[in-house]
Phi, psi and omega in degrees: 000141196264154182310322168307297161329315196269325173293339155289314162323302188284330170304334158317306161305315175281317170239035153299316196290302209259022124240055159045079191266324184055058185041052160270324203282317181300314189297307175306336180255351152291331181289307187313314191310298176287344164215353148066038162327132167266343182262334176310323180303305156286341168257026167275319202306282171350283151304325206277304171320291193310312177309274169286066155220346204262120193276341193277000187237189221261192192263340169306339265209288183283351176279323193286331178313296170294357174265343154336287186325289197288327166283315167318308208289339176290329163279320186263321188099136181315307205288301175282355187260235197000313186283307175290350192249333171193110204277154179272156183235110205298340173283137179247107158237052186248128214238347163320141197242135174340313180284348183255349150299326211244329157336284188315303191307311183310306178285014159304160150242156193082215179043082184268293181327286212292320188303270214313321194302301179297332160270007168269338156280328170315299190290002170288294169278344168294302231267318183268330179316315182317289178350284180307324179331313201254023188021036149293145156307129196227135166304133163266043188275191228252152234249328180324128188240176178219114187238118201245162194135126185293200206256171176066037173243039208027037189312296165329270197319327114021266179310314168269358151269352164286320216275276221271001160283324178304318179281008171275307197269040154061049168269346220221147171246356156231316179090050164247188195215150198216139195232110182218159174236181198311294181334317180296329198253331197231151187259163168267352157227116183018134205054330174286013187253346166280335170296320179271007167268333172269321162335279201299329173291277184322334178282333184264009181294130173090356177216209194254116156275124209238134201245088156289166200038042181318332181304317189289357183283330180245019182241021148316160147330320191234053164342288193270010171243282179293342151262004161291317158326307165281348159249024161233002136267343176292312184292323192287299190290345176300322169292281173327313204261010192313321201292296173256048167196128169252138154269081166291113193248132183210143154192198170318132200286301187292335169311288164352298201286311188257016125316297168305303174322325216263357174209082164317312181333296184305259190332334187262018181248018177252084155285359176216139191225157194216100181264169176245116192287171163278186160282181167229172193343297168344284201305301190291338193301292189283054177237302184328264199336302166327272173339325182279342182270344147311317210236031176040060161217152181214161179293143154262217210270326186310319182296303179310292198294322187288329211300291181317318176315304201268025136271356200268326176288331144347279203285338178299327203231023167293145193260214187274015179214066148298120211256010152062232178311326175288337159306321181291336194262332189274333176286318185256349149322288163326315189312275177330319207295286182347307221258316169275046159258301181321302192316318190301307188316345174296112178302104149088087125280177170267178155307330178301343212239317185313295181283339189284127199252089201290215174252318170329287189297350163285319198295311178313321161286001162291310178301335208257007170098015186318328215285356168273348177284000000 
């Protein structure tokens, strides 16, 4: 059993324990572990949902859940837990229109710097399509992106409005998107790590491939054989594949820099690197707010004023892996938990009480240790 196999077992384990599971979720990550079961896979998936979603158990409940999670995805990899969950489909049914993309892009929040750069590759690529049109010299670089940056600064999300733009202004013959990590790319034997990078190509032909932490393809146990392996097929198809395939390659910006540095080859089929700054108070504050107005809940000001405060110490006192948006999202998790503990004790309550999100329900995630996210 591999190091992953075994780490999903023991998280499996942990959080059999703290929902009185009585080893059904450990048994279910032993099958996967030994046969790499597709329905034990969907119903682990399950328990892992019922855990953070179940208003009854504690936030301890939902962390163990989510390390569940990040371990399945670390055994199988992004590419096959998408395939088990939803097999890709050559139908394209996404009906957004160019103006509704870039709507989407806009609305983002922060990321100015990253707003101007993708349009201006738009506009870029508008401008030589014209060209050929008119059988003017139109430039062939290459479609390849590089997105630098801590986590939670929307790189995915990004990636997947390039991905369907490039296929509105016809760079693309599809525009879908494939998400894969090391696991998806490198085998554990002497030859097989090039069958699974042309696999993962071919599933990605015609759309976008977006390789997160890509730097981990050379920090492996088999550095100097199997990620070498996978980056001289990755590299061959970067090339081959130029005309219908973007490679969105993303991580840590210093990790990144010397990813590259340590493979020119690699680096010189990538013309545009994009770093993503973090956010800042401001920012987190309407990423919250947003979330609470998706999901019909709102702050009142006392809550708004405690809230900003512990983002404005956040962002002061943040290292190089300030987890930005995913803070916001582990902060309105807790929130919501908070709020519906308070409630239930509530006779009748209302709408006004169903949604309103108090100054209470923060001191309470405080004590409980948000501050650690």
């Amino acid at each position: 059993m591999d190091k992953y196999g075994q780490a999903l077992i023991n998280s499996a384990s942990k959080l059999d324990a703290v929902t009185d599971a009585c080893g059904e979720i450990t048994k279910l990550a032993t099958v996967i572990v030994e046969e790499c079961s597709k329905s034990a896979t969907i119903a682990l998936l399950k328990k892992i949902s019922e855990a953070v979603d179940n208003p009854k158990y504690k936030i301890e409940v939902k962390r163990a859940a989510q390390v569940v999670n990040s371990n399945l995805i670390e055994f199988y990899g992004y590419s096959t837990i998408q395939s088990i969950c939803k097999p890709v489909s050559d139908e394209d049914d996404d009906t957004r229109t160019i103006e509704d993309l870039l709507d989407e892009l806009n609305a983002l929040v922060g990321l100015e710097k990253v707003k101007d750069k993708v349009q201006d590759l738009i506009v870029y690529q508008k401008v030589q399509e014209m060209r050929r049109e008119k059988n003017l010299h139109s430039a062939k670089n290459t479609l390849h992106l590089a997105f630098t940056g801590n986590p939670g600064t929307g790189k995915t999300t990004v990636a997947r409005i390039v991905g369907r733009i490039y296929k509105q202004i016809g760079l693309l013959s599809k525009g879908h998107f494939v998400e894969v990590s090391r696991t998806d790319l490198i085998a554990g034997y002497q030859g097989q790590t090039a069958l699974k990078v042309k696999k993962v190509i071919e599933q990605a032909k015609g759309g976008v491939l977006f390789i997160d932490e890509a730097y981990s393809i050379t920090e492996n146990d088999h550095s100097d054989s199997y990620g070498r392996e996978c980056l001289t097929e990755l590299t061959k198809a970067l090339e081959d594949y130029r005309d219908d395939l973007v490679v969105i390659v993303a991580g840590y910006t210093e990790p990144m820099n010397k990813f590259f540095e340590s493979n020119p080859g690699l680096k010189s089929r990538f013309n545009t690197f994009i770093e993503f700054d973090d956010y800042n108070s401001i920012e987190l504050d309407k990423i919250l707010l947003s979330m609470c107005k998706n999901n019909d809940y709102v702050l009142d000001d006392e809550a708004k004023e405690k809230i900003h405060l512990y983002f404005e110490q956040q962002t002061a006192s943040k290292d190089e892996y300030f987890a930005n948006g995913r803070l916001v999202r582990n902060l309105y998790d807790d929130l919501v938990m908070n709020h519906a503990r308070r409630v239930i004790n509530t006779a009748n309550p209302g709408s006004e009480e169903l949604s309103t999100i108090k100054a209470v329900d923060f001191i309470f995630t405080t004590k409980n240790g948000c501050n650690d996210n």
